[in-house]
C-alpha positions, 0 to 999 in steps of 0.5 A, spaced: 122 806 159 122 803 153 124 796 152 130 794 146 130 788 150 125 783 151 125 777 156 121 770 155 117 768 162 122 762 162 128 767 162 125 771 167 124 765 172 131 763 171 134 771 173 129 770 178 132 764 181 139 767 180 138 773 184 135 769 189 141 764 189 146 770 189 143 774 194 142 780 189 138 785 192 133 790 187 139 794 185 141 789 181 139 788 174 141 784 168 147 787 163 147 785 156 153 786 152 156 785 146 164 783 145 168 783 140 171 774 138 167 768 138 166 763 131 161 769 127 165 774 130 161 778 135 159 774 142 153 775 146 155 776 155 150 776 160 151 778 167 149 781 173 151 788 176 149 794 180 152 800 178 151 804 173 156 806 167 156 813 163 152 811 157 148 806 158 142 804 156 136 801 159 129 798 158 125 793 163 120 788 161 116 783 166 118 786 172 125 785 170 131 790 169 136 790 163 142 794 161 145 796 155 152 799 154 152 805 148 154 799 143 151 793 146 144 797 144 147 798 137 147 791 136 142 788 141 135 793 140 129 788 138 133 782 141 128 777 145 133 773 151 130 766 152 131 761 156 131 754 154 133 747 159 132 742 154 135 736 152 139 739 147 143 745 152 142 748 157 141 756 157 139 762 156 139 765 149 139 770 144 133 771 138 137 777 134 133 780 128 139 785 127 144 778 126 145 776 119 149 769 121 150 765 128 155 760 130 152 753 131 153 755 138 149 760 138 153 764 142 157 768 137 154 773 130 155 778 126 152 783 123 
């Protein structure tokens, strides 16, 4: 499986605690996905699921396992999702290399 995704060791411990907390069992994995709207124009969702939809796209990477929408993977290949529990926010976020501008936020782009 080849990873477009990659994760950080502290996102990985926060899906982690996440599944655990929801009672997620291993046929969950993590969907990343690409929407239209936010300040930049693209906005960045992040979501659990176990069912698989006609064309998605997967990859894992430490042990977790992430999908992408036919789209989605358009946008997202090469994309690292980190965690951050710092004094200025809390959350996961996305360091895209295909986004030529972010949103002060973060969680919007354009391409």
């Amino acid at each position: 499986m080849e990873t477009i995704v990659t994760i950080t060791d502290k996102a990985k411990e926060r899906i982690e605690q996440i599944m655990q907390q929801e009672n997620y069992d291993s046929s969950y994995f993590v969907r990343v996905a690409v929407d239209s709207g936010g300040c930049s124009g693209l906005s960045y969702k992040l979501d659990f699921d176990n069912q698989e939809k006609a064309g998605d796209q997967f990859c894992e990477d430490k042990g977790i396992k992430i999908g992408l929408d036919l789209k989605s993977f358009l946008y997202l290949a090469g994309t690292e999702l980190d965690y951050s529990d710092g004094l200025t926010g809390k959350g996961f976020e996305f360091h895209n290399p295909n986004a030529s501008r972010t949103c002060a936020c973060g969680e919007s782009f354009s391409v």
